[in-house]
Backbone as CSV, one residue per row, in Angstrom:
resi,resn,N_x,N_y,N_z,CA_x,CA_y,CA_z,C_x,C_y,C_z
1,UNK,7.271,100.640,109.016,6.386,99.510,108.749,4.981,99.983,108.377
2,UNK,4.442,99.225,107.728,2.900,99.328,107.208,1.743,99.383,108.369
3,UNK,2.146,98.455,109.020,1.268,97.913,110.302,2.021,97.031,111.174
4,UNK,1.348,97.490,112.476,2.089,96.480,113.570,0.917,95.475,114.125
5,UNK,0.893,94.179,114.132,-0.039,93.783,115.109,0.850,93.060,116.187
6,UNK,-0.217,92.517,116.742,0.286,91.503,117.764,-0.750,90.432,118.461
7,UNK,-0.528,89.753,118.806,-1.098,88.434,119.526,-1.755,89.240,120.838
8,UNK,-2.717,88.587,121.282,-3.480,88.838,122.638,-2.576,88.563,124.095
9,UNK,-1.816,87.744,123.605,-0.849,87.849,125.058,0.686,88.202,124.806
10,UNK,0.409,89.278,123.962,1.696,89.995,123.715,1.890,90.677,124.645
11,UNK,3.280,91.533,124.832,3.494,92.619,125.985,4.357,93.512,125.267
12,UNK,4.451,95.124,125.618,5.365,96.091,124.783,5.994,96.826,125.731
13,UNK,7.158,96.109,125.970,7.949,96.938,127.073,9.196,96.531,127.356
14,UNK,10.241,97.421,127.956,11.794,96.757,127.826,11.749,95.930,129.090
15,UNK,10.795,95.977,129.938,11.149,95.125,131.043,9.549,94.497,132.043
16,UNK,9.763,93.706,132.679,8.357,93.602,133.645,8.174,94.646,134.416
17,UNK,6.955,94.359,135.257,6.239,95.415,136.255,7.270,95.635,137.468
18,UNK,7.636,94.203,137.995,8.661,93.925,139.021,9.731,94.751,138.978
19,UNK,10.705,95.046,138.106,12.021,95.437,137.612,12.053,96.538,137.221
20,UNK,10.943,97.216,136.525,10.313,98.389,135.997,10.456,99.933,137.130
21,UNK,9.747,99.376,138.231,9.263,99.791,139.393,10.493,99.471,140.243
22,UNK,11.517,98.725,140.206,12.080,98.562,141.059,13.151,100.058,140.552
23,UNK,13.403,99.943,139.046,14.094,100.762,138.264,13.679,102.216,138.870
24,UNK,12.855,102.835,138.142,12.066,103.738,138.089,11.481,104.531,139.528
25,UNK,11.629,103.515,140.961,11.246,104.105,142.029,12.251,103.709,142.998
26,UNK,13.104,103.356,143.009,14.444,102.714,143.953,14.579,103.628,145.257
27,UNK,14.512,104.962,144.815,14.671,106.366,145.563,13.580,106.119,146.733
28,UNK,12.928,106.080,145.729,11.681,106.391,146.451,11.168,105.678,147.539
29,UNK,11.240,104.319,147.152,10.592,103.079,147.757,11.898,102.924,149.204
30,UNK,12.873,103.209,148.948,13.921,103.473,149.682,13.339,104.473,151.152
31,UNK,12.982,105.487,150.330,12.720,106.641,151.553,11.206,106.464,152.162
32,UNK,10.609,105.681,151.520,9.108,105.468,152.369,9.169,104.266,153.834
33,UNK,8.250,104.291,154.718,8.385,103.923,156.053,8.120,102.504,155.321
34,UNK,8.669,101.623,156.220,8.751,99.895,155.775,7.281,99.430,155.627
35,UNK,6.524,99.959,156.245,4.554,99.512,156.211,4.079,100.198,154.898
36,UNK,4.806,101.419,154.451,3.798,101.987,153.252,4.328,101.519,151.681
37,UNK,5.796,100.615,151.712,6.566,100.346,150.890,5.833,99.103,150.313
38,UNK,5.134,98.330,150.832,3.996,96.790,149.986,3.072,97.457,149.228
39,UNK,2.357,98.776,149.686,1.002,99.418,148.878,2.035,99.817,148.017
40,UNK,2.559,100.945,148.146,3.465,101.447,146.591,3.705,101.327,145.988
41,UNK,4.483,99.566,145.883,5.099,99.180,144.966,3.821,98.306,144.427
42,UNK,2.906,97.706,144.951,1.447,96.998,144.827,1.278,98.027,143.772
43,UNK,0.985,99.328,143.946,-0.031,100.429,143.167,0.887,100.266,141.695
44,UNK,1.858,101.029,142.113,2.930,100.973,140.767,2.946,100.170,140.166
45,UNK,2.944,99.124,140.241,3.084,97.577,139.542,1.702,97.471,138.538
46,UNK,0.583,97.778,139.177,-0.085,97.650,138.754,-0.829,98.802,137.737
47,UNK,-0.191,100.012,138.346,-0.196,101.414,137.032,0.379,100.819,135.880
48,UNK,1.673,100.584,136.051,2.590,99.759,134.497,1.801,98.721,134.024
49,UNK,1.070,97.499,134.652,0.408,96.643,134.023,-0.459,96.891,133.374
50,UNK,-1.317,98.365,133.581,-2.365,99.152,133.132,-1.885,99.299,131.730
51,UNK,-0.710,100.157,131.859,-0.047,100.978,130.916,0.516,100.004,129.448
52,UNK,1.097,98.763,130.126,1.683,97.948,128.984,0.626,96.615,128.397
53,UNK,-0.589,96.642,128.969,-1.886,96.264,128.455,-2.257,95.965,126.959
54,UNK,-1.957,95.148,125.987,-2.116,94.998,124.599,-3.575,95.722,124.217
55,UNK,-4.415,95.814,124.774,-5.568,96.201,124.572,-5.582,97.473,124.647
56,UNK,-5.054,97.994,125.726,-4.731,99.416,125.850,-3.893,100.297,124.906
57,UNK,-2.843,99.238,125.010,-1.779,100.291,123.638,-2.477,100.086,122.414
58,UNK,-3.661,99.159,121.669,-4.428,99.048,121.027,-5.140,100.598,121.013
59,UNK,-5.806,100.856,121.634,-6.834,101.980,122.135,-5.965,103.131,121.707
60,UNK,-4.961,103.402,121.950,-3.728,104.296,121.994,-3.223,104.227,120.701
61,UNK,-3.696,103.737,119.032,-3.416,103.561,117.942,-1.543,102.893,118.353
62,UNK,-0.936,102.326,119.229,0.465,102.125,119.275,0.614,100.929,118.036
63,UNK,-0.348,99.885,118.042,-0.572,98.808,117.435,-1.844,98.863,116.622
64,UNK,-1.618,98.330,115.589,-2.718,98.351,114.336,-4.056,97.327,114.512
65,UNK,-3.487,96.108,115.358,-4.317,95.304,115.721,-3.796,93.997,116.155
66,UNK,-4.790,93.555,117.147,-4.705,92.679,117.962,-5.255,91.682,117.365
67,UNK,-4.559,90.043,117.246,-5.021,88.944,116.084,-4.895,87.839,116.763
68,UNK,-5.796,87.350,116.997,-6.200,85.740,117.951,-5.271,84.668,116.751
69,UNK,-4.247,83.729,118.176,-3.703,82.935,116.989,-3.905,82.420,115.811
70,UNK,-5.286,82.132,116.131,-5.771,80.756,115.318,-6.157,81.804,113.878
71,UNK,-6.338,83.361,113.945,-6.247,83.820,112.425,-5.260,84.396,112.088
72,UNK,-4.330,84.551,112.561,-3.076,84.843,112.239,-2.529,84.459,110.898
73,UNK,-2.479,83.249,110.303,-2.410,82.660,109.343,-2.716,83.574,107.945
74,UNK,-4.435,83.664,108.041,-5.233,84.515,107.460,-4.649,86.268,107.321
75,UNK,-4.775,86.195,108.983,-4.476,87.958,108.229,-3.082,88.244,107.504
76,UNK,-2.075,87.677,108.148,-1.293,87.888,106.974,-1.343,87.808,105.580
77,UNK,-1.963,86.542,105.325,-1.877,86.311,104.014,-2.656,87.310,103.256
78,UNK,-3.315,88.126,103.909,-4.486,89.085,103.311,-3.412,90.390,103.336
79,UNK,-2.835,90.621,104.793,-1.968,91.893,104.272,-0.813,91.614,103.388
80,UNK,-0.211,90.561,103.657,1.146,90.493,102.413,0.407,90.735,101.128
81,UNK,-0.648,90.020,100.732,-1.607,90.141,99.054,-1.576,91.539,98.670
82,UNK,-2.107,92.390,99.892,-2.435,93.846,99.761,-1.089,94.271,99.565
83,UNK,0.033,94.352,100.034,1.294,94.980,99.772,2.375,94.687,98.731
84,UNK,1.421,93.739,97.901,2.369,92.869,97.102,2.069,94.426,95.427
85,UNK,0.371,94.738,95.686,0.309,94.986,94.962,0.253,96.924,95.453
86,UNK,1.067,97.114,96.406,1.497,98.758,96.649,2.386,99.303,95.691
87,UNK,2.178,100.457,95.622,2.468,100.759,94.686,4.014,102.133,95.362
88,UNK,5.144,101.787,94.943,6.382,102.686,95.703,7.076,102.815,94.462
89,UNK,7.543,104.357,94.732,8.616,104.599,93.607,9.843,105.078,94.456
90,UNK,11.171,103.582,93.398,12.103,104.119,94.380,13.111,105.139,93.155
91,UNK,13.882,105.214,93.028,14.572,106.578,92.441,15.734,105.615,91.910
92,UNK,16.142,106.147,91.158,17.525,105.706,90.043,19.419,105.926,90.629
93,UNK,19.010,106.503,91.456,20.143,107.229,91.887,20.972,105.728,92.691
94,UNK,22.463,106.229,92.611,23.149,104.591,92.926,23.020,104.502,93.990
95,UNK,23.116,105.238,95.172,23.359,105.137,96.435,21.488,106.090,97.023
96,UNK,20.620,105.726,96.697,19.385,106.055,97.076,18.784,105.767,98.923
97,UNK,18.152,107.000,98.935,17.726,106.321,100.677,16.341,106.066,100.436
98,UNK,15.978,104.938,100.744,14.741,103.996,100.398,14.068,104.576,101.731
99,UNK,12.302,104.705,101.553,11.787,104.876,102.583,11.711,104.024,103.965
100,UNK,11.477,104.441,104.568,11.443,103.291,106.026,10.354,102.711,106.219
Protein backbone atom coordinates (compact mmCIF):
# COMPACT_ATOMS: atom_id res chain seq x y z
CA UNK A 1 0.00 0.00 0.00
CA UNK A 2 0.88 3.67 -0.57
CA UNK A 3 -0.20 4.78 2.88
CA UNK A 4 -1.97 3.58 5.85
CA UNK A 5 -4.05 5.91 7.95
CA UNK A 6 -6.47 5.56 10.48
CA UNK A 7 -9.13 7.25 12.61
CA UNK A 8 -8.25 8.54 16.23
CA UNK A 9 -10.06 5.76 17.89
CA UNK A 10 -8.63 3.15 15.88
CA UNK A 11 -6.73 0.16 17.54
CA UNK A 12 -3.86 -2.23 15.81
CA UNK A 13 -3.89 -5.45 17.32
CA UNK A 14 -5.17 -9.15 17.04
CA UNK A 15 -6.73 -8.92 20.35
CA UNK A 16 -7.55 -6.59 23.63
CA UNK A 17 -5.37 -5.81 26.66
CA UNK A 18 -7.62 -8.35 28.72
CA UNK A 19 -7.02 -11.51 26.45
CA UNK A 20 -3.63 -10.35 25.27
CA UNK A 21 -2.18 -10.65 28.80
CA UNK A 22 -4.22 -13.34 29.69
CA UNK A 23 -2.52 -15.10 26.42
CA UNK A 24 0.90 -14.02 26.71
CA UNK A 25 1.27 -14.38 30.72
CA UNK A 26 -1.05 -17.44 31.77
CA UNK A 27 2.30 -19.10 33.18
CA UNK A 28 3.11 -16.57 34.82
CA UNK A 29 0.16 -14.97 36.44
CA UNK A 30 -0.49 -18.65 37.41
CA UNK A 31 2.78 -18.92 39.47
CA UNK A 32 2.62 -15.46 41.23
CA UNK A 33 1.14 -15.31 45.01
CA UNK A 34 -2.81 -14.44 44.73
CA UNK A 35 -2.04 -10.57 46.26
CA UNK A 36 0.70 -9.80 43.55
CA UNK A 37 -1.51 -11.29 40.58
CA UNK A 38 -4.16 -7.68 40.46
CA UNK A 39 -0.75 -5.36 40.12
CA UNK A 40 0.63 -7.62 37.23
CA UNK A 41 -1.91 -8.07 35.28
CA UNK A 42 -2.98 -4.05 36.15
CA UNK A 43 0.81 -3.22 34.86
CA UNK A 44 0.64 -5.49 31.76
CA UNK A 45 -2.59 -4.36 30.61
CA UNK A 46 -1.60 -1.25 30.68
CA UNK A 47 2.13 -1.76 28.97
CA UNK A 48 -0.09 -3.21 25.83
CA UNK A 49 -2.45 -0.20 26.01
CA UNK A 50 0.77 1.89 25.83
CA UNK A 51 2.00 -0.19 23.04
CA UNK A 52 -1.28 -0.44 20.79
CA UNK A 53 -1.88 3.47 21.25
CA UNK A 54 -2.82 5.03 17.62
CA UNK A 55 -0.71 7.89 18.48
CA UNK A 56 2.07 5.88 19.42
CA UNK A 57 2.21 3.48 16.49
CA UNK A 58 1.90 6.95 14.70
CA UNK A 59 5.32 8.06 16.33
CA UNK A 60 6.68 4.58 15.33
CA UNK A 61 6.11 5.54 11.35
CA UNK A 62 3.58 2.02 11.65
CA UNK A 63 0.79 4.38 10.22
CA UNK A 64 1.11 7.30 7.81
CA UNK A 65 -1.44 9.27 9.63
CA UNK A 66 -3.97 9.79 11.95
CA UNK A 67 -7.37 11.62 10.31
CA UNK A 68 -10.21 13.13 12.49
CA UNK A 69 -13.54 11.86 10.96
CA UNK A 70 -14.97 14.82 9.94
CA UNK A 71 -11.74 15.14 7.21
CA UNK A 72 -11.63 11.97 6.18
CA UNK A 73 -13.76 12.72 3.26
CA UNK A 74 -11.09 15.29 2.14
CA UNK A 75 -8.04 13.43 2.61
CA UNK A 76 -8.92 10.83 0.56
CA UNK A 77 -10.11 12.58 -2.10
CA UNK A 78 -6.69 14.39 -2.16
CA UNK A 79 -4.75 11.02 -1.96
CA UNK A 80 -6.86 9.02 -4.54
CA UNK A 81 -6.25 12.53 -7.04
CA UNK A 82 -2.50 12.07 -6.23
CA UNK A 83 -2.45 8.30 -7.22
CA UNK A 84 -4.63 8.59 -10.03
CA UNK A 85 -1.91 10.45 -11.60
CA UNK A 86 1.29 7.86 -10.37
CA UNK A 87 3.04 6.90 -12.56
CA UNK A 88 3.75 2.48 -12.65
CA UNK A 89 5.08 0.42 -15.30
CA UNK A 90 3.61 -2.87 -15.46
CA UNK A 91 5.39 -5.34 -18.04
CA UNK A 92 3.86 -7.21 -21.11
CA UNK A 93 4.49 -10.53 -20.05
CA UNK A 94 1.07 -12.84 -19.78
CA UNK A 95 1.35 -14.09 -16.46
CA UNK A 96 3.30 -10.84 -14.82
CA UNK A 97 3.82 -10.31 -10.92
CA UNK A 98 2.43 -6.83 -10.35
CA UNK A 99 3.98 -4.91 -7.49
CA UNK A 100 2.37 -5.03 -4.04
Amino acid sequence: PDCCLALPTASIAVMGPEAAVNAVYANKIAALPEEERASFIAEKREEYKKDIDIYHLASEMVIDGIVHPNNLREELKGRFEMYMSKYQVFTDRKHPVYPV
